[in-house]
C-alpha positions in Angstrom: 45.5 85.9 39.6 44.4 82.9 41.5 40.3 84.0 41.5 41.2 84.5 37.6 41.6 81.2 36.8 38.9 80.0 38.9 36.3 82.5 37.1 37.8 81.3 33.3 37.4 77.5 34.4 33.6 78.6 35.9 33.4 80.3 32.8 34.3 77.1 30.5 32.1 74.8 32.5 28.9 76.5 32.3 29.5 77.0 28.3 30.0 72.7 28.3 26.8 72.0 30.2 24.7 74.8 28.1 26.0 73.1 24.9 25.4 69.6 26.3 22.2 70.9 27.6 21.3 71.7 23.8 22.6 68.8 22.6 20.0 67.0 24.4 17.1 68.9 23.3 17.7 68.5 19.6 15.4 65.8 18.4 16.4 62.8 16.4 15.2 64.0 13.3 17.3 67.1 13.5 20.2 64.5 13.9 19.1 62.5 10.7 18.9 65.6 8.4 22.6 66.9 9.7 23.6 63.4 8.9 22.4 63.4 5.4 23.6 66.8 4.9 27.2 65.6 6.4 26.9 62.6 3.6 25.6 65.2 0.9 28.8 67.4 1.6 30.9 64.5 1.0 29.5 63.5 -2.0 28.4 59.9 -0.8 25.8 59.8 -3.0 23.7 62.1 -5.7 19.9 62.5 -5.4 19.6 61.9 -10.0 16.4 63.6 -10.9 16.1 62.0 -14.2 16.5 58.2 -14.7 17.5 56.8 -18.3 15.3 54.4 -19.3 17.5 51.0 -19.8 15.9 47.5 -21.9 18.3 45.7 -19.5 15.9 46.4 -16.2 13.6 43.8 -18.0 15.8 41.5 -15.5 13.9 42.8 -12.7 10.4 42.3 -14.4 10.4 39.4 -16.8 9.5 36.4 -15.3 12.2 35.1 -12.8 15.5 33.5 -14.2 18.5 32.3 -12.5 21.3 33.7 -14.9 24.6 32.2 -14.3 26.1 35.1 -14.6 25.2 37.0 -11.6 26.4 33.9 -9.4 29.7 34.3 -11.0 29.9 38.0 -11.0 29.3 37.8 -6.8 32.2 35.1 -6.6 34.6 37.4 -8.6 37.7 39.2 -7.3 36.6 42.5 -8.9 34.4 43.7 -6.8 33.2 46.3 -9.5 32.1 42.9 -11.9 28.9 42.7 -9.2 26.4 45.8 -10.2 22.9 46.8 -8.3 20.9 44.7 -10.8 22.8 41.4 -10.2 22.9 42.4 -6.3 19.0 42.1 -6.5 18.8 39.3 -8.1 21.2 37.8 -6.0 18.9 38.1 -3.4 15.7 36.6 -4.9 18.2 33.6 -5.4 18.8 33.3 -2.1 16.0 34.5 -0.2 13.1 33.3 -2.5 14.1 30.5 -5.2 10.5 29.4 -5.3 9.9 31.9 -7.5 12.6 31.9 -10.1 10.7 30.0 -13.1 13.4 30.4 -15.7 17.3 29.6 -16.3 19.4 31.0 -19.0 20.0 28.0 -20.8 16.8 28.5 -22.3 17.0 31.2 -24.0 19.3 31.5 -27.5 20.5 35.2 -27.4 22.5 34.3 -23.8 24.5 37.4 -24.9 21.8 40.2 -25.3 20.2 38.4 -21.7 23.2 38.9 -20.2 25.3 41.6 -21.1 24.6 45.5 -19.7 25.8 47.2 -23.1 24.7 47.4 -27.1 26.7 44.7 -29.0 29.4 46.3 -31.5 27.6 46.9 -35.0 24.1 46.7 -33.7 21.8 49.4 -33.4 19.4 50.1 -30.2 16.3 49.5 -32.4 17.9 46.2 -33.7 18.9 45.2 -29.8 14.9 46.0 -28.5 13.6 43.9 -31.7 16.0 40.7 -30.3 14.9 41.2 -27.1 11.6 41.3 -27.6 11.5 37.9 -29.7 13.7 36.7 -26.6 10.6 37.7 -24.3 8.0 36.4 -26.4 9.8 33.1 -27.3 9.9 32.7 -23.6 6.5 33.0 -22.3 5.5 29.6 -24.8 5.1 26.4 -22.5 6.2 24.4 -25.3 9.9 23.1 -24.4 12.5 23.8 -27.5 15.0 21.7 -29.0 17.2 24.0 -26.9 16.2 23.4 -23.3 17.6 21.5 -21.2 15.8 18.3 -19.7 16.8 17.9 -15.8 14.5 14.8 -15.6 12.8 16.3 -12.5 9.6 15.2 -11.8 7.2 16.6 -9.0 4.6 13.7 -7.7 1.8 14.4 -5.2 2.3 12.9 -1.9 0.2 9.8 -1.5 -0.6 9.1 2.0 -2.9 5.9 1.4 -1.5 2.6 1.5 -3.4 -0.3 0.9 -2.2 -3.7 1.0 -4.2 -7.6 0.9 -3.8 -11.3 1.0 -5.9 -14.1 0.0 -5.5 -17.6 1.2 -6.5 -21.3 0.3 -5.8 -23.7 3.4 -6.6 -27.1 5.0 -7.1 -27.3 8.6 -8.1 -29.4 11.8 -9.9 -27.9 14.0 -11.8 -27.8 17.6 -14.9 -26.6 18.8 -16.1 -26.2 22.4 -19.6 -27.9 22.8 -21.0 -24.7 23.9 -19.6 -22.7 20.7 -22.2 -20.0 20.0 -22.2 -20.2 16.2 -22.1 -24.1 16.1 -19.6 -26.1 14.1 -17.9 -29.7 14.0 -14.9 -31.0 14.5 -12.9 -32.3 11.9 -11.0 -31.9 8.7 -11.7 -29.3 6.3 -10.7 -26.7 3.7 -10.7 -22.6 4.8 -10.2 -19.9 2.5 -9.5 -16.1 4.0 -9.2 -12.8 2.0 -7.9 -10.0 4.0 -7.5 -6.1 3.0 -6.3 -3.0 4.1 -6.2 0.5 3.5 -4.3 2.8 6.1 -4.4 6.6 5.4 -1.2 8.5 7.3 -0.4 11.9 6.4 2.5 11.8 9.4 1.5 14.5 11.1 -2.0 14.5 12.1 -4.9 12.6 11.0 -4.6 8.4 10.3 -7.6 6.5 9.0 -7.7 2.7 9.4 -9.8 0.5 7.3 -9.4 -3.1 7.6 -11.6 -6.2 5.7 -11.2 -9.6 7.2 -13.4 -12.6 5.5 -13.1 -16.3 6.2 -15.1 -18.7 4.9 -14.7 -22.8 5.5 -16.5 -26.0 4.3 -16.7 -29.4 6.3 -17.8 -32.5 5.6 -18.5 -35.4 7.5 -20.3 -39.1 7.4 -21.8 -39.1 10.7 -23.7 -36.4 9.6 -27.0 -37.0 7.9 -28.8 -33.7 7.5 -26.6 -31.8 5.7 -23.8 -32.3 2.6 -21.4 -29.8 4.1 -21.3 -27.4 7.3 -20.1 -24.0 8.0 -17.3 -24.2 10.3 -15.6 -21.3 9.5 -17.8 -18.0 8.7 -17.0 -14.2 9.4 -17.0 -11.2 7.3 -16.1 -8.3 9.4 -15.2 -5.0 9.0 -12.8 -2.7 11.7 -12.2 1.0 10.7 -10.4 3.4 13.5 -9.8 7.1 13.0 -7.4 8.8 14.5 -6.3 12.5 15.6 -3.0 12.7 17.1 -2.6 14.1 21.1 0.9 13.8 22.0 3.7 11.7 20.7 2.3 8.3 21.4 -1.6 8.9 22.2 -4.4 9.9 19.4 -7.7 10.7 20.2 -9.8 7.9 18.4 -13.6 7.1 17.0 -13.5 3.1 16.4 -15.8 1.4 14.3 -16.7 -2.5 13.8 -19.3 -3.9 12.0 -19.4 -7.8 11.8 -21.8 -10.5 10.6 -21.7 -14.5 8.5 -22.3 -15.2 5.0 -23.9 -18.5 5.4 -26.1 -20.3 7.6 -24.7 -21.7 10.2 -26.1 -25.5 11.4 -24.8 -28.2 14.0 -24.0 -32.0 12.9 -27.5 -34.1 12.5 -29.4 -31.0 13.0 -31.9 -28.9 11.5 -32.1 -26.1 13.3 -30.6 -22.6 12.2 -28.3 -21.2 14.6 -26.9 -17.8 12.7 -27.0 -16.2 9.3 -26.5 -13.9 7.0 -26.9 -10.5 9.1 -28.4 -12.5 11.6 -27.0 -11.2 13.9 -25.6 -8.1 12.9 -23.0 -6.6 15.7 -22.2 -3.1 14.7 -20.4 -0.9 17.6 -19.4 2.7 18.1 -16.9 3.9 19.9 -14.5 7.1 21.5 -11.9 7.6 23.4 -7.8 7.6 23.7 -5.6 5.3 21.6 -2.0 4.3 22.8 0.3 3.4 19.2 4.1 3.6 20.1 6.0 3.6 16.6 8.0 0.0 16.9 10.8 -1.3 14.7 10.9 -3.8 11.9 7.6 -3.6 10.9 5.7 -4.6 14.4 2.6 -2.6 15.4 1.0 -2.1 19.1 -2.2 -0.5 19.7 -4.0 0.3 23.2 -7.3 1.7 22.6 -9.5 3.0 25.8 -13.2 4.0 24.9 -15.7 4.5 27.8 -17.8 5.9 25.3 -19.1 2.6 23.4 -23.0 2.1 21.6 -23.4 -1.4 20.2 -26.4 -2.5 18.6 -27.1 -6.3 17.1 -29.7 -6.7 14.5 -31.3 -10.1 13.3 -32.8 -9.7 9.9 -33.8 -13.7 9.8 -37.3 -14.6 11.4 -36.3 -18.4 12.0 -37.7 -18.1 15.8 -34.9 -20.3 16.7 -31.9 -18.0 16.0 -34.1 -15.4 18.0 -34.1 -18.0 20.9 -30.6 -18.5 20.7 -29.6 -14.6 20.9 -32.6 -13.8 23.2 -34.1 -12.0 20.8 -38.0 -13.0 21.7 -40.5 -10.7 19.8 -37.8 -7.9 18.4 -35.2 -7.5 15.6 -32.6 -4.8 17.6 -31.1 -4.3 20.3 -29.0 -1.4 21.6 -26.5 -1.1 24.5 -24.4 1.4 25.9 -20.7 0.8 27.8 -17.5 1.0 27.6 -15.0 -0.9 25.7 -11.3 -2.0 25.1 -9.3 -2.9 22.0 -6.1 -4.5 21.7 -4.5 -5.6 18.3 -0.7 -6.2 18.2 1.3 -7.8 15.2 4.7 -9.1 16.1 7.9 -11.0 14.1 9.0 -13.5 17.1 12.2 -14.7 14.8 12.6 -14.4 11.0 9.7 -16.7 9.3 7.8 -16.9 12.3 4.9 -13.8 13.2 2.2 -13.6 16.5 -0.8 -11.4 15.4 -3.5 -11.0 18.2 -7.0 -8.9 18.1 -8.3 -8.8 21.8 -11.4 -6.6 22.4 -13.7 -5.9 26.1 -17.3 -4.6 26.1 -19.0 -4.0 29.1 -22.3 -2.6 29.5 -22.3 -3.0 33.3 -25.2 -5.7 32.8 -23.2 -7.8 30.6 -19.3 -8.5 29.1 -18.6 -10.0 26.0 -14.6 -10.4 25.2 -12.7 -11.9 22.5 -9.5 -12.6 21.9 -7.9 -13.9 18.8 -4.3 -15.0 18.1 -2.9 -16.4 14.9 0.5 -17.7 14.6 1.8 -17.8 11.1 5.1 -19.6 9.6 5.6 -18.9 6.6 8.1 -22.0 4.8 7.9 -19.7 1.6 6.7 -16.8 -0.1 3.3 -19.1 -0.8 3.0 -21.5 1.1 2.3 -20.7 4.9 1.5 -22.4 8.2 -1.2 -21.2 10.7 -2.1 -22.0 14.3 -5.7 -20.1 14.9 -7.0 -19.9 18.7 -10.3 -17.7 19.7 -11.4 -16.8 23.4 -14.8 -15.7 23.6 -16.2 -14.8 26.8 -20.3 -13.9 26.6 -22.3 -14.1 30.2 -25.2 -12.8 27.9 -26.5 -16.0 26.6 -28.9 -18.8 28.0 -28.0 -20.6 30.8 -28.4 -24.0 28.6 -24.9 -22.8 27.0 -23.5 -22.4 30.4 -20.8 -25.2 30.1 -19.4 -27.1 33.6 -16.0 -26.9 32.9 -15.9 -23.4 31.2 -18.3 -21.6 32.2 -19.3 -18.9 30.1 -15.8 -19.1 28.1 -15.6 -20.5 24.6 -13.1 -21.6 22.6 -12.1 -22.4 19.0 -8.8 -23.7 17.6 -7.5 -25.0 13.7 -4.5 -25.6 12.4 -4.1 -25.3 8.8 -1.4 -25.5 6.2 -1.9 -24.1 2.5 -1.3 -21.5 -0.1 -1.0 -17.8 0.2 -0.2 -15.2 -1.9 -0.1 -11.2 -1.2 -0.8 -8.5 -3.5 
């Protein structure tokens, strides 16, 4: 009896293993098709051979419309009120809304849009003939006295912004004797005009353009050459594009071009000392620039270039201005360095701004260095107060304007209170 039992429970175990064993060998597609048949049996679903045509599939083909219908039909407690077609178009709703061109409010016969079955009274050919004025009425771009104005309006990002100011000051001011451009101290009227236009598309690419002019008139009685000086002459031009690195850093190509409008003479004498393009300082340059983003308006930049090409032109043959720029026998001259920019603009206390433009170029022969700063108080929204200093530093000049005291270093100061208006 006992070896009985042990045969039957041999028995059993090989059949589980065998069927196990077979289990494994059927493929997954064998699994799929019992599946189906399993849900076939059951009567899940029904494979329909022949599909009635409907009108109300238009839904599904006719331009995209949100009907309010289908939002309410998916919030209902009847679960039955939500049907295939409104499922689908629930789902362009959500997943793609860009699309949906249309709403129902548009449209008159809401009712035939709307509704899955033939109105009482009305005939299918009568039902097709409304819906197809519905279509057609539709497709016109002309809005009717039925839509409904949302006062949306889409506008086109515009990623310039340009900004000026124009000024009409007096001023003192202060010349070092060894000032390169000449000039006079004294008394006298400046008037500045200063534009921008910044391109930013915040993410990428920024394009700085910047137009600084300054023209000044002095006269004096000690002076008996001349009516009136120059004492105030620049018209220069900065642009700077940008190509952002990392958060704070931008790879850079900077750009200056600056020259005079008039000539430029001394007190009780004739001889020419600059002009109009004469010279003419026009640099390249590459490299890395360092803009943090500050608060309330103030701006920082850091720009390293050891790639720099300068070039000065003098388009005036008075042999004197050619002296004074050691130009002898040539018109251009071209140099290669490197070169540093700073520019900074800062609001110390309400009222009361710091703005400085520093630059470095070194062409391992030579350095020339500026550095401007301008301190501006404005009393009102036109009238304004400005304190104006300039550091020039230029070891590439003739040794007659080597002064005792400074050196090679040159400086220029005014003080002027006047009008100003922005725009």
């Amino acid at each position: 009896m006992k070896k009985l039992i042990q045969l039957s429970i041999f028995c059993l175990l090989a059949l589980t293993l065998q069927a196990q064993d077979h289990t494994r060998e059927r493929s997954v597609f064998d699994r799929y098709i019992d599946s189906l048949m399993v849900a076939h049996s059951r009567q899940e679903f029904k494979l329909v051979e022949e599909v009635s045509i409907s009108p109300f599939y238009y839904q599904m083909f006719f331009p995209q419309t949100y009907y309010s219908t289908v939002t309410h039909n998916a919030l209902a407690l009847d679960s039955t009120a939500l049907t295939p077609m409104n499922l689908q178009l629930l789902r362009i709703y959500a997943n793609q809304p860009s699309i949906v061109q249309h709403y129902d409010a548009q449209f008159k016969n809401e009712t035939l849009l709307e509704s899955g079955k033939t109105p009482a009274g009305q005939s299918s050919e009568d039902m097709k003939k409304e819906l197809q004025t519905a279509i057609t009425s539709s497709s016109k771009d002309k809005v009717g006295e039925d839509d409904l104005d949302i006062g949306l309006k889409v506008v086109r990002p515009n990623f310039w912004k340009t900004s000026g100011n124009f000024s009409l000051k007096f001023q003192q001011n202060y010349f070092s004797e060894n000032w390169y451009q000449g000039g006079n101290n004294s008394g006298t009227m400046l008037a500045t005009l200063n534009l921008s236009a910044i391109y930013n598309d915040t993410k990428k690419i920024t394009w700085e353009n910047r137009l600084d002019v300054r023209l000044g008139f002095t006269t004096t009685h000690s002076d008996t050459c001349h009516t009136f000086l120059t004492n105030n002459d620049k018209l220069q031009l900065n642009s700077k594009l940008g190509l952002k690195a990392t958060k704070n850093w931008n790879y850079t190509i900077s750009a200056e071009a600056k020259t005079q409008m008039m000539p430029g003479y001394r007190s009780n004498n004739r001889l020419k000392f600059s002009d109009f393009l004469s010279p003419l300082d026009v640099s390249v340059s590459t490299g890395m620039d360092f803009k943090p983003k500050l608060n309330n308006g103030n701006t920082l930049s850091l720009a390293l270039l050891p790639l720099s090409y300068k070039m000065r032109f003098i388009n005036s043959h008075d042999t004197n201005i050619h002296k004074v720029n050691k130009f002898e026998n040539r018109r251009v001259k071209q140099d290669y360095g490197s070169r540093i920019e700073f520019n900074c603009k800062f609001t110390i206390v309400k009222n009361f701004s710091w703005k400085c433009r520093s630059y470095c170029f070194s062409s391992f022969e030579y350095v020339e260095a500026e550095m401007e700063n301008v301190f501006t108080y404005e009393f009102s929204k036109y009238i304004t107060t400005d304190v104006y200093t300039l550091w020039r530093f230029d070891d590439n000049r003739p040794m007659k304007y080597y002064d005792d005291n400074l050196g090679y270093f040159q400086f220029k100061e005014y003080f002027t209170l006047g009008l100003k208006y922005n725009f």
